[in-house]
C-alpha positions in Angstrom: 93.6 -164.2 -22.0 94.2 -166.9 -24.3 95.3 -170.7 -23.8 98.9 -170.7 -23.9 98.9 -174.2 -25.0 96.8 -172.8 -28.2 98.5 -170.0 -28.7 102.3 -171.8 -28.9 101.0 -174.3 -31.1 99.3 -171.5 -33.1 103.0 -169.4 -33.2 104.9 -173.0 -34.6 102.7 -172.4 -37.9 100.3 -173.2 -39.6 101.1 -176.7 -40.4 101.6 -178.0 -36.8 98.1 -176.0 -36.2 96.0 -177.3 -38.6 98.0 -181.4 -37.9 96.6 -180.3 -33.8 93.3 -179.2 -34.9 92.9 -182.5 -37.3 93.7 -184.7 -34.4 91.6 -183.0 -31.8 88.6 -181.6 -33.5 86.6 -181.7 -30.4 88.6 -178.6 -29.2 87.2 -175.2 -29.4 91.1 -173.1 -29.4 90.6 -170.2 -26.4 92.7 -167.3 -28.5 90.7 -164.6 -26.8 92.5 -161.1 -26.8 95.7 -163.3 -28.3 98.0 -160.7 -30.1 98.4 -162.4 -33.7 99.8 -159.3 -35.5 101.1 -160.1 -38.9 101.2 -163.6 -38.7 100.7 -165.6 -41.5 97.4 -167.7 -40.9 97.1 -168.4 -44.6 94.6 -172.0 -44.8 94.8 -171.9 -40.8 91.9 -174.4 -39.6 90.2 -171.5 -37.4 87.0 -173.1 -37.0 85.2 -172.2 -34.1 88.2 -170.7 -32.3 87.2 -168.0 -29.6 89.3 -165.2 -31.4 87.2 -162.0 -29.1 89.1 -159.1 -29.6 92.1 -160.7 -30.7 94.7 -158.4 -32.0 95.1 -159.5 -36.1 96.4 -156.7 -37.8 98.3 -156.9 -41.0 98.1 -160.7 -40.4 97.1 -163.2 -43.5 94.2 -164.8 -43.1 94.0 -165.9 -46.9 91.5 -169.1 -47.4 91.6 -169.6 -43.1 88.6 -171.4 -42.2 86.6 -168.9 -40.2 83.0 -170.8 -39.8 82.0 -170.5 -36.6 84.9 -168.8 -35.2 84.0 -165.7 -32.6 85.5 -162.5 -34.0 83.5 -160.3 -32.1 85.6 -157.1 -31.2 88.6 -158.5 -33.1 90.9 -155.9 -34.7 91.5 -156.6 -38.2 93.2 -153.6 -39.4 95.1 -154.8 -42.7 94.8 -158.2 -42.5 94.3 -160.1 -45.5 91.2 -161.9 -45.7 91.1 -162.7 -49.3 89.0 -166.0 -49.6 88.4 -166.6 -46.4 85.9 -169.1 -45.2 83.3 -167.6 -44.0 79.7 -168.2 -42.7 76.3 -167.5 -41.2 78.0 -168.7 -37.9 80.7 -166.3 -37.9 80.6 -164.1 -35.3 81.6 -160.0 -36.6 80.0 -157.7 -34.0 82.4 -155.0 -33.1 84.9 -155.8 -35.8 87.6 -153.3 -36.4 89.2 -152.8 -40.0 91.5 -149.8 -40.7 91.9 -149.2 -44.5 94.3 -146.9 -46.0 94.8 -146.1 -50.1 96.7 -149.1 -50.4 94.3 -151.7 -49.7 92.5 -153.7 -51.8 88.8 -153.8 -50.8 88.0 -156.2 -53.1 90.1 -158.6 -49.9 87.2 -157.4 -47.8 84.2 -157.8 -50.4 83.7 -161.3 -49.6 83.8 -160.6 -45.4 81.3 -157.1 -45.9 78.7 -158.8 -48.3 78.8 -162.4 -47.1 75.3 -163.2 -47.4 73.5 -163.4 -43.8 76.5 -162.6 -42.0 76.0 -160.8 -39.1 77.3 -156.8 -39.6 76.0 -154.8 -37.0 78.2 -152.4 -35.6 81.5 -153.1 -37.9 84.1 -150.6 -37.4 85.8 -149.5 -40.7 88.4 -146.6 -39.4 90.7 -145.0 -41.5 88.7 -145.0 -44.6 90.6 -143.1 -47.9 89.8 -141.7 -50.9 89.3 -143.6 -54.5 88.4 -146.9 -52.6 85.6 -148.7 -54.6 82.7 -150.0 -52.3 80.2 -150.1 -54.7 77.7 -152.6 -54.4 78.5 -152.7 -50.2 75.2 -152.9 -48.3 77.1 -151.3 -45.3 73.5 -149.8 -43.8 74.0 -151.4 -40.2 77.6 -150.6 -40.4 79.4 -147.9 -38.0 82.4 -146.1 -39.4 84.5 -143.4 -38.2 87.7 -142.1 -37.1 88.6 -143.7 -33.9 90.5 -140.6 -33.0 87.2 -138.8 -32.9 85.7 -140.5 -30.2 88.7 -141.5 -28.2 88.8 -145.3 -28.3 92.1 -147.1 -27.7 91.8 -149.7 -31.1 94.0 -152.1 -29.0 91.6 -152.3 -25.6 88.4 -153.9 -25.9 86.6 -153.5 -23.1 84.4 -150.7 -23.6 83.3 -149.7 -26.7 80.9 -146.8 -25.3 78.8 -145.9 -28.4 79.4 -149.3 -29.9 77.5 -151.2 -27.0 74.1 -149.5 -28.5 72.4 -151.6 -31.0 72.7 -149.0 -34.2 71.6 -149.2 -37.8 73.5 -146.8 -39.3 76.9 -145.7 -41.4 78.3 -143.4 -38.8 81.1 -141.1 -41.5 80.8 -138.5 -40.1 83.9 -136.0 -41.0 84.9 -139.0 -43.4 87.0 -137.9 -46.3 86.0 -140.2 -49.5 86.2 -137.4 -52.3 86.4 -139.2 -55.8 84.9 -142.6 -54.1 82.9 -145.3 -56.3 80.3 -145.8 -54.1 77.6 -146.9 -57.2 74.5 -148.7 -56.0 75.9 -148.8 -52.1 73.3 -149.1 -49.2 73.8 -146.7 -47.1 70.3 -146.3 -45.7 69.9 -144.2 -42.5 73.5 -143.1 -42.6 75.2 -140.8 -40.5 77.4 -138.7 -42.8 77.3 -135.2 -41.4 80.1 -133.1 -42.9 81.4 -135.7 -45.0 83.3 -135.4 -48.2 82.0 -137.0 -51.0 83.0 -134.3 -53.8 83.3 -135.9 -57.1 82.1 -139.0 -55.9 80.4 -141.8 -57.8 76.8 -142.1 -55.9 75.2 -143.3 -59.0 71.9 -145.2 -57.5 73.1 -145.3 -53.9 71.0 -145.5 -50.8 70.5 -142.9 -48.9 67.1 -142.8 -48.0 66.8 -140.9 -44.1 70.2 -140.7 -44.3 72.2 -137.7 -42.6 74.2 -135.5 -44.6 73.9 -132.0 -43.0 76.8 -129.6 -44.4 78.2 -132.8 -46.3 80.7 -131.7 -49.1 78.7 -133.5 -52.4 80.1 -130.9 -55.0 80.1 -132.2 -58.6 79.1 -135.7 -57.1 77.4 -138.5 -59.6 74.0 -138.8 -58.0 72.2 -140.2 -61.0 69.3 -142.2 -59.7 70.4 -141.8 -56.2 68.0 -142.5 -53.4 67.4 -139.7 -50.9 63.9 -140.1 -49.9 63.6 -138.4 -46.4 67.2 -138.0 -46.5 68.7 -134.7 -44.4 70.8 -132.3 -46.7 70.0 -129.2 -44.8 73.4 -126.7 -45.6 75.3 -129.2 -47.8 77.2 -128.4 -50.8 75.3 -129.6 -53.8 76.9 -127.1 -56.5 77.1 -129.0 -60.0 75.9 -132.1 -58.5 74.2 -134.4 -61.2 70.9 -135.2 -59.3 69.1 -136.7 -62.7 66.1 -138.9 -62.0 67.0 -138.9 -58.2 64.7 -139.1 -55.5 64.6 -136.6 -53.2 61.4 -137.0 -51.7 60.4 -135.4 -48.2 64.3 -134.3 -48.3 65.4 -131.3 -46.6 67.9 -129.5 -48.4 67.0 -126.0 -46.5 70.1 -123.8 -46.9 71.8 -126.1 -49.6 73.8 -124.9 -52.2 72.4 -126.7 -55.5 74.0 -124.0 -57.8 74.5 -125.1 -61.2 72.7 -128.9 -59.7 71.5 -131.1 -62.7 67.6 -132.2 -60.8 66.1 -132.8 -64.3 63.4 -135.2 -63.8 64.3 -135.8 -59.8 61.1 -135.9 -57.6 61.4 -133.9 -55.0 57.8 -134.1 -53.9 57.4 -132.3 -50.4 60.9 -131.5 -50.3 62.0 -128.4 -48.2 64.7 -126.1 -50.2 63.8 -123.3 -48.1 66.8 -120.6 -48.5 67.9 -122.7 -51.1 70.4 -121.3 -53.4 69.6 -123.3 -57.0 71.5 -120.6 -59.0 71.6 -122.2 -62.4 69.9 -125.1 -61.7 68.2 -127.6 -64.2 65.0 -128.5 -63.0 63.6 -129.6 -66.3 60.9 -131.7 -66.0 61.2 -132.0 -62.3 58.5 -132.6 -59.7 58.9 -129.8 -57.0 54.6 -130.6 -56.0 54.1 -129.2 -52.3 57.7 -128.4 -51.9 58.5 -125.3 -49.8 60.6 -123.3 -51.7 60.6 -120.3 -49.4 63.2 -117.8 -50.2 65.0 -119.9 -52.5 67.6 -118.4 -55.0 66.3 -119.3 -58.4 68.1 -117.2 -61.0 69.3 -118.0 -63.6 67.4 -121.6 -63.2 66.2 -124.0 -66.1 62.2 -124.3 -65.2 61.0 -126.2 -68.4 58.0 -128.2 -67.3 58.7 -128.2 -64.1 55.5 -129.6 -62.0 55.0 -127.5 -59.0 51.6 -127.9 -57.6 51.1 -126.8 -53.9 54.7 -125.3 -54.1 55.6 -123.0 -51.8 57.8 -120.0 -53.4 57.2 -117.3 -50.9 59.4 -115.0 -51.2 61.8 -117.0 -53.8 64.1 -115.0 -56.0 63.2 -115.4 -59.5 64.8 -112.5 -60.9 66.4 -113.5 -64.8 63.9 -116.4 -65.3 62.4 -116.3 -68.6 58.4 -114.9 -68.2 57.1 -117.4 -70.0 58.2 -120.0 -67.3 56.8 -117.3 -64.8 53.2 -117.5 -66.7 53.5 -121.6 -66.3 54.1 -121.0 -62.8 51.3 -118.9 -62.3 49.4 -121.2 -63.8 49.6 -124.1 -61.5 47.4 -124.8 -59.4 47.4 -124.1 -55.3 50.8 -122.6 -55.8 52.2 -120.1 -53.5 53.8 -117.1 -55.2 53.6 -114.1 -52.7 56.2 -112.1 -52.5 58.6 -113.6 -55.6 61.4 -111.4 -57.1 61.2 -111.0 -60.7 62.2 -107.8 -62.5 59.7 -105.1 -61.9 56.8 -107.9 -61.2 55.2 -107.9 -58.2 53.3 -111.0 -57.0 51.3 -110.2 -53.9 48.0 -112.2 -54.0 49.1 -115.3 -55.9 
């Protein structure tokens, strides 16, 4: 537990702390597992103070010197970090911060992006729609719903899955519909069944990432990067997809109707029992995709480049023939079995 002596000197204020800490800087304060909640720490001389899983919720750590202080496992949840000093010596592993609609992120922007400051395994519960974290490289962050796994935020001793090293977002179930999450790293992120509808994923990182059955309808995925990334049965529907790349990404059993993917690269993707209903796949590079049994009606094909493609099987039916002749006409593609009016495309 912590020093008493610290910690009563820490409770008469800040003023008394900081006189203390000015007369003895050769003192290291002991506030390990010290319960600080909404206290006001605002300019509080924290350097180096062993502050392990110490219990600072809704407390004010405006412009607090934090170099070198040990916040591993520390519970942060609404505490006001605006400004604060912080370093490469900081110590964040096993952080908790609980955000609701009412905070500020832009408190936290300085903490998430400090430059070489340790990140691994941060635990952002609680996270709400409309919250902008563009710009956060949060790719050896975990995040999730502490209610989901069972954790007691207020004991510390066993974190279970946290004691693993990870590099990864781990949202999965999160709810951040209508998010700005622009130009975010988010690489190798856990986001299975995650709602991101309407979200702002312009440019984002999401190469190998994991979004199986994730809830992306009319998302902003201009530019996004989903090289490798797993979509298998997520919700896709009027997604803008433009210029993205989707590279090696399985989106088997996605729904894509309506998607905007013109000029996306989706070399070697798999969209097997796709449904891209009304898709707009002008000028898109589908080359050695398998596209087995993949609804295409109503799709836009305009110079679409589909060498080695796989459509075995794919529903073609109210696509324009002259986009079926250009089809045919590419080389080492796969069109056996294909359902297009009164067609029938056995050998090609």
């Amino acid at each position: 537990m912590a020093h008493q002596e610290h910690l009563a000197l820490l409770k008469q204020g800040v003023a008394v702390w900081n006189e203390w800490r000015n007369e003895h800087p050769e003192i290291c304060p002991d506030l390990f597992r010290a319960d600080l909640r909404g206290m006001d720490l605002q300019e509080a001389n924290l350097e180096r103070a062993y502050l392990c899983a110490a219990v600072l919720c809704n407390a004010n750590l405006a412009r607090a010197d934090l170099r070198g202080a040990d916040l591993d496992r520390a519970y942060l949840s609404g505490a006001d970090l605006t400004r604060a000093h912080l370093d490469t010596t900081t110590h964040l592993n096993h952080i908790t911060l609980s955000l609701d609609s009412d905070v500020d992120l832009r408190s936290y922007r300085l903490l998430l992006t400090f430059k070489g400051v340790n990140l691994d395994s941060i635990w952002l519960s609680g996270i709400s729609p409309k919250l902008d974290l563009s710009r956060l490289d949060l790719s050896k962050t975990l995040m999730w719903d502490p209610q989901d796994w069972e954790i007691d935020p207020n004991g510390f001793e066993d974190y279970g899955i946290l004691n693993g090293e990870r590099s990864n977002v781990h949202l999965s179930s999160v709810h951040l519909s209508s998010a700005d999450l622009h130009e975010a790293n988010w690489s190798n992120a856990i986001l299975r069944h995650a709602d991101l509808s309407f979200a702002d994923l312009r440019g984002i990182d999401l190469r190998d990432a994991d979004l199986r059955e994730a809830n992306l309808r009319h998302a902003n995925l201009i530019g996004a990067k989903l090289y490798g990334a797993n979509l298998s049965k997520s919700s896709l529907n009027q997604a803008n997809l433009a210029g993205a790349d989707l590279q090696k990404a399985n989106l088997c059993d996605a729904n894509l109707t309506g998607a905007k993917l013109s000029s996306a690269n989706m070399s070697n993707a798999n969209l097997d029992q796709a449904n891209l209903t009304g898709a707009w796949l002008n000028e898109t590079v589908l080359e050695g995709a398998s596209l087995r049994r993949t609804l295409l009606c109503q799709a836009h094909l305009g110079q679409t480049q589909c060498r080695g493609a796989n459509l075995r099987g794919a529903d073609l039916r109210s696509i324009p023939w002259l986009f079926i002749m250009e089809l045919t006409l590419q080389p080492e593609i796969t069109l056996t079995e294909i359902l297009w009016g009164d067609v029938n495309f056995k050998n090609k």
